[in-house]
N, C-alpha and C positions, 0 to 999 in steps of 0.2 A: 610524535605528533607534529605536522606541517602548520606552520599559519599563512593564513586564507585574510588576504587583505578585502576588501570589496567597499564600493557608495552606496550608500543606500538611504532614501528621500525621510526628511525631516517627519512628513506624514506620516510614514511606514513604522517611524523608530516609536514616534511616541504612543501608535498604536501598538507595536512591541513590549512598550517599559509598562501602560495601562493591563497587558495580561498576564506580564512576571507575577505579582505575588497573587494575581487572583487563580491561577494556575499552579501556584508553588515552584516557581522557577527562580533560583536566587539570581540569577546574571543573565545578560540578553544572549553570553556565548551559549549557555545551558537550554536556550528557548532553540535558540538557532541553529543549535546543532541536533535538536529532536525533532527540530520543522524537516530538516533536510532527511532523517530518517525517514520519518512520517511519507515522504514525497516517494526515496527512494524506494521504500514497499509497496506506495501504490502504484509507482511504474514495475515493479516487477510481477503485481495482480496484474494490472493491465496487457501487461506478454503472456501470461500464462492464458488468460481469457483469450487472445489472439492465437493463440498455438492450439485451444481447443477447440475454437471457431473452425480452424482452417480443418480440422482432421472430422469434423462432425459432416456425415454422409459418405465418408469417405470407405466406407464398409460394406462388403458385399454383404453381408451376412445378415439375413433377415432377424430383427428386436422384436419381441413384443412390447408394447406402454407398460407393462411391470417390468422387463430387464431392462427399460431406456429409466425407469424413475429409481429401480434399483441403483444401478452405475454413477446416474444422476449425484443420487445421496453419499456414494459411498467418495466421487469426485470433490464434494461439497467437503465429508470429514476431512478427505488429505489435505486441501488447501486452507479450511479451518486450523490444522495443527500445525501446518506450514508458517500460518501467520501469526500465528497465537502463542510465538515464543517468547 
């Protein structure tokens, strides 16, 4: 494991140590290193939602609203199980 020096404001911290134990988090590393998860999964939702933005119309192939709510749903489980590990 590396260590990760970094500043960070008086304000920030003690809003940090106020949500350790209300959270169950023993140490501020323990908070701060599931913030930075936290983040890093929602930028990787946020790509996947741009990568399917870009490809939506991009289909010649005529849908009907049940095969676009179908696909819809079944998009919906993959990235459910994706992030729900």
């Amino acid at each position: 494991m590396e260590t990760v020096s970094f500043t960070i404001e008086k304000k920030m911290l003690d809003e940090i140590d106020s949500k350790l134990a209300e959270n169950r988090y023993s140490t501020r590393t323990e908070f701060i290193r599931d913030a930075i998860r936290k983040e890093l999964s929602h930028i990787e939702k946020e790509e996947l939602i741009r990568e399917f933005a870009a490809l939506r119309g991009s289909s010649k192939l005529k849908t009907t609203d049940a095969q676009l709510h179908a696909a819809g749903e079944a998009a919906f489980e993959e990235l459910e199980k994706h992030f729900t590990k």
